[in-house]
ZAMARGU-4260 file (C-alpha; in steps of 0.2 Angstrom, whole numbers, plus 5000, padded with zeros to 4 digits):
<rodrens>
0) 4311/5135/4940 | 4315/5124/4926 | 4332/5132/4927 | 4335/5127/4947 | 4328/5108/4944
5) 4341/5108/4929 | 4354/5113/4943 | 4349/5101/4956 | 4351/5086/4944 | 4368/5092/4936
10) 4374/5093/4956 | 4366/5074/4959 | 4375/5068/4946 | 4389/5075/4949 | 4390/5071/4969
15) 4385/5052/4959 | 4400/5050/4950 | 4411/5056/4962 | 4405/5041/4974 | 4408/5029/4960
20) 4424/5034/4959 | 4427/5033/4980 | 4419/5015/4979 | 4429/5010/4962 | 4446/5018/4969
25) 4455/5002/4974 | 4472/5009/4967 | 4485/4998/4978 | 4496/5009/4989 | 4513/5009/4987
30) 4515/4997/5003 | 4502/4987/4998 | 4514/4982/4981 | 4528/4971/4980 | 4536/4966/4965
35) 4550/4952/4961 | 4561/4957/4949 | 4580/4952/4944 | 4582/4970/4936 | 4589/4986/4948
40) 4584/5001/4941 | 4595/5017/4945 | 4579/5027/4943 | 4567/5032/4961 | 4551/5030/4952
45) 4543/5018/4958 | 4524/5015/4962 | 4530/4999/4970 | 4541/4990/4981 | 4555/4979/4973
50) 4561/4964/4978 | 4579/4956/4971 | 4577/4939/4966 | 4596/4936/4966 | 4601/4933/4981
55) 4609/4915/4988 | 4609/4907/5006 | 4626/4895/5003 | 4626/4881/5015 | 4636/4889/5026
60) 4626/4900/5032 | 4635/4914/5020 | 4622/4927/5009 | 4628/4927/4993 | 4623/4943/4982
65) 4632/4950/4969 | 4624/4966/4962 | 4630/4975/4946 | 4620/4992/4952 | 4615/4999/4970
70) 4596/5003/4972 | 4592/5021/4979 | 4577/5017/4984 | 4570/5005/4998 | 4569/4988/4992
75) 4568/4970/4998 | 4582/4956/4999 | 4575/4938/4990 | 4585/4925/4999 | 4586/4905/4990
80) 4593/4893/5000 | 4607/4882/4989 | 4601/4867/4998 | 4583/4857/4997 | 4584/4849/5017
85) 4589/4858/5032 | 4596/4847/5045 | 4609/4858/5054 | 4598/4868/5061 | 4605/4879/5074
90) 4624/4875/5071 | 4634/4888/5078 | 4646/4890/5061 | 4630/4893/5052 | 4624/4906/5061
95) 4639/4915/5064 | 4641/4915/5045 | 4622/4921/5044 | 4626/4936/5055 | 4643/4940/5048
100) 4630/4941/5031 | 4617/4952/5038 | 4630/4964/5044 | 4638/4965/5028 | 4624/4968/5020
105) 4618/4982/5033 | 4636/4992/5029 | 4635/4989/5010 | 4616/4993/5005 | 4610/5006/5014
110) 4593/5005/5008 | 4588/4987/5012 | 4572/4986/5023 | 4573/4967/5027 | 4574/4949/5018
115) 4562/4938/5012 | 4566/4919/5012 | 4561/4907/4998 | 4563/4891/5004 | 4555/4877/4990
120) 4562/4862/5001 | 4562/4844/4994 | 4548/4831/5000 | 4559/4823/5015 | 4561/4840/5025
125) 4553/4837/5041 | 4539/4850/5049 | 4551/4851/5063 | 4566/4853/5055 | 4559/4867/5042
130) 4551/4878/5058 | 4567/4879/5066 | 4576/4882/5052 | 4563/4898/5049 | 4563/4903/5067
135) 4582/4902/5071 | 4583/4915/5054 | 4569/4929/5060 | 4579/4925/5080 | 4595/4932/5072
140) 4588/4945/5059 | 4578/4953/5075 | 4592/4952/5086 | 4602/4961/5073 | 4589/4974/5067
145) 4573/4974/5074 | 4566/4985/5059 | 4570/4972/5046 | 4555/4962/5041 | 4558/4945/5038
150) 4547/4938/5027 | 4542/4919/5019 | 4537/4914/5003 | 4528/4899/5005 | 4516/4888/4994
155) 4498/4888/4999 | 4490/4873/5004 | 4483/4865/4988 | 4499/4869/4976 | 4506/4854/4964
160) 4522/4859/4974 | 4517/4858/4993 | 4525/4845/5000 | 4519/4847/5018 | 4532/4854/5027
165) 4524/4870/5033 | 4519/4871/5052 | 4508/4885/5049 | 4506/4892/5066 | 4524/4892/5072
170) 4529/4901/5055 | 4517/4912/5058 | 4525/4919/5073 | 4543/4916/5068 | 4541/4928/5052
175) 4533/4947/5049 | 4524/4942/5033 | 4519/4929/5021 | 4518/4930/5002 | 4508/4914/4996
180) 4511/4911/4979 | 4496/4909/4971 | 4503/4904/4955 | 4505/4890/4943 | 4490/4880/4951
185) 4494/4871/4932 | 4513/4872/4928 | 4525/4860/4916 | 4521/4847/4932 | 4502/4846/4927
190) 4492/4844/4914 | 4488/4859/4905 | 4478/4875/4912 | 4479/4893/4919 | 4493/4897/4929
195) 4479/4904/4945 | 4461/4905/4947 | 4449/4912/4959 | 4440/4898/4966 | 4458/4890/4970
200) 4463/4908/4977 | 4448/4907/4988 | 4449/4887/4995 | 4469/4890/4999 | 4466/4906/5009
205) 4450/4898/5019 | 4464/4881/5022 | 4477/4893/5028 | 4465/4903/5040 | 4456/4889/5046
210) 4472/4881/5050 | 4475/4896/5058 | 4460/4899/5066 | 4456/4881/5074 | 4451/4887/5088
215) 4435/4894/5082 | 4431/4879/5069 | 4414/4881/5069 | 4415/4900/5061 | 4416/4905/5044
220) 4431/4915/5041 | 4432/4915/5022 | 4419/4916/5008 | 4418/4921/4990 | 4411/4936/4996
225) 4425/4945/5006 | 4419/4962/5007 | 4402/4958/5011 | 4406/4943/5023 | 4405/4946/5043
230) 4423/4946/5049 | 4423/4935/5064 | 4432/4940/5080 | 4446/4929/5088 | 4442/4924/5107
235) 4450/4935/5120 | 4469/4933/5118 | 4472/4928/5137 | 4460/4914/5136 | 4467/4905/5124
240) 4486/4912/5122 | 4492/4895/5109 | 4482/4906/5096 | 4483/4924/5100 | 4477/4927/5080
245) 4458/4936/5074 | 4454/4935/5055 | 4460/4954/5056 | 4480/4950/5062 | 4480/4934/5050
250) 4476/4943/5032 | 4489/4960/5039 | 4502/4946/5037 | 4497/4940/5021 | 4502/4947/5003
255) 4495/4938/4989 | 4505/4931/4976 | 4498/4935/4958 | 4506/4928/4940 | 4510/4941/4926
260) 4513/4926/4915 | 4503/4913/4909 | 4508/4893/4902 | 4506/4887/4883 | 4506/4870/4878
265) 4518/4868/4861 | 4516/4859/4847 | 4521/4845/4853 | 4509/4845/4866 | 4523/4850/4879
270) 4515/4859/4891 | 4524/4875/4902 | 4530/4887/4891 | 4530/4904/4900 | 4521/4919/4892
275) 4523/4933/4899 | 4506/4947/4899 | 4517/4960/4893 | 4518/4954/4874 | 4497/4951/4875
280) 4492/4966/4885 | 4484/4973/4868 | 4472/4958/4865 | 4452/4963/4868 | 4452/4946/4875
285) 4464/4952/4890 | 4457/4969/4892 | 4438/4965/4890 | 4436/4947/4896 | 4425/4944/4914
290) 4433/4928/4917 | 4451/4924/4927 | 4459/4918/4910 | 4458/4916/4893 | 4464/4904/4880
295) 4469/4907/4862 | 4477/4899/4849 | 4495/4908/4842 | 4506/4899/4829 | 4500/4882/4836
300) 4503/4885/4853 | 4489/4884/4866 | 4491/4898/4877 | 4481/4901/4896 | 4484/4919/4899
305) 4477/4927/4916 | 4466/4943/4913 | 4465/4959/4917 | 4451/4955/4927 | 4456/4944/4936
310) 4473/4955/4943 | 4460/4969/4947 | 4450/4957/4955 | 4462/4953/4967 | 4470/4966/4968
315) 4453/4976/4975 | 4449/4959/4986 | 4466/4964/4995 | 4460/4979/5000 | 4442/4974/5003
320) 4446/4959/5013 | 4460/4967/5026 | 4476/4958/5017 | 4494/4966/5020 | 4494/4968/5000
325) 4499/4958/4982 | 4516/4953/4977 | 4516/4950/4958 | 4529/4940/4949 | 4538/4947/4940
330) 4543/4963/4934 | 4548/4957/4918 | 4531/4948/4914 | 4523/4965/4915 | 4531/4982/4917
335) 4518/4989/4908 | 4504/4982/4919 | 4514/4989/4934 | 4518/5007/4927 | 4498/5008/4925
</rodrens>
């Protein structure tokens, strides 16, 4: 008898453990992670999607990319316009130069799924301007190749570099993903602080969706608690067609950003020196803190380091909240951190 009871908690225990790791099994999906890097490896092994950081849209409308290696494996195309206002918007030159561009780049690189643009435009670019800009770009990419995903990088609402320029519910239907670039919430622009933090995470991503969700402003769409919170529904599409969106379509378009670099203030007091994770992976104070950053004194430097837990944090909120995935920048602030 003693022998069976011995069985029967042996088998509990180990059905328990198994559960655990179900519940604690947030590993992000190879589609659920991008990654900006400036490096192309030759080698296939990824557990992530790359994204070239490289690339130049010339004011002609020309994509300039240059690279010194061909990727073999499916990748992203990171787009910079060279200028900071758009005002020729729709210009016939332009586009015929954009489209000359994107067949060039459908002969030459084979493996290119789509583009994403990062357009960090000065304080005088108009709403108006800016939307059609964007839209006129995902008009001729889908025209050319309807499976190329066209994607934005934008600054969420609250960032010391938003200058109000984003129309959020036109972009939203003129582009097949967002990444929002949860990073340097404090940057050489600011005083000194950690590059990203929860609570900011959470108030930018409740702006967005209730920009998004206007409709139904008396609902709560976003809490601390994502997994536990009741996801709310979107009104029947055909009642109110100007926003066709529930909670559910609006975090599928969205990747979060996440830093794998930190800020350190100099001796000077100069604040904004970047520090990448990968040279401070080993610290306990990464590895075992509970909070989204630590700060620590090295040869007289301050430096605010995210943590480890805060990555996995977000990274398992992603998941649990219905998001289309993380984008981190960059690969070379934390090879190591990806590779694990």
């Amino acid at each position: 008898m003693k022998h069976v009871f011995a069985v029967l908690i042996l088998l509990l225990l180990h059905f328990d453990n198994i559960l655990c790791e179900s519940i604690l099994d947030n590993t992000l999906s190879l589609d659920k992670k991008l990654v900006f890097t400036n490096h192309i490896r030759k080698s296939n092994r990824y557990n992530y999607k790359t994204i070239f950081v490289k690339a130049m849209l010339k004011k002609n409308g020309q994509i300039y990319w240059k690279p010194t290696s061909f990727p073999t494996h499916s990748y992203y195309l990171m787009v910079t316009p060279e200028f900071r206002v758009w005002k020729e918007t729709n210009t016939e030159s332009f586009l015929h130069q954009f489209r000359n561009s994107l067949e060039n780049l459908s002969s030459n690189y084979k493996n290119l799924s789509g583009l994403i643009l990062d357009a960090e435009m000065s304080p005088i670019q108009t709403k108006k301007e800016y939307s059609k800009f964007i839209c006129s770009l995902f008009t001729e990419i889908k025209n050319f190749n309807s499976l190329w995903m066209f994607s934005i990088a934008i600054f969420p609402p609250d960032h010391p570099d938003q200058n109000g320029y984003y129309d959020l519910q036109k972009l939203f239907v003129c582009s097949d993903n967002w990444i929002i670039m949860f990073y340097d919430e404090h940057s050489p622009r600011t005083a000194e602080g950690p590059v990203s933090s929860s609570n900011w995470i959470h108030t930018n991503l409740k702006s967005i969706e209730t920009q998004l969700m206007q409709f139904e402003p008396n609902k709560t769409i976003h809490t601390q608690s994502i997994p536990d919170q009741q996801k709310p529904k979107a009104k029947d599409e055909k009642l109110n067609p100007s926003h066709p969106f529930s909670i559910e379509a609006i975090r599928k378009k969205i990747y979060l950003g996440l830093p794998l670099y930190g800020y350190a203030k100099l001796k000077s007091g100069k604040f904004g020196k970047v520090v990448p994770i990968q040279h401070w992976m080993h610290l306990p104070e990464f590895q075992n803190a509970k909070t989204d950053y630590v700060k620590f004194n090295h040869l007289g430097e301050v430096h605010y380091l995210p943590t480890l837990n805060f990555l996995r944090t977000w990274e398992q909120k992603c998941i649990q909240g219905g998001y289309a995935g993380v984008a981190y920048w960059r690969e070379e602030f934390g090879s190591t951190y990806l590779d694990h």
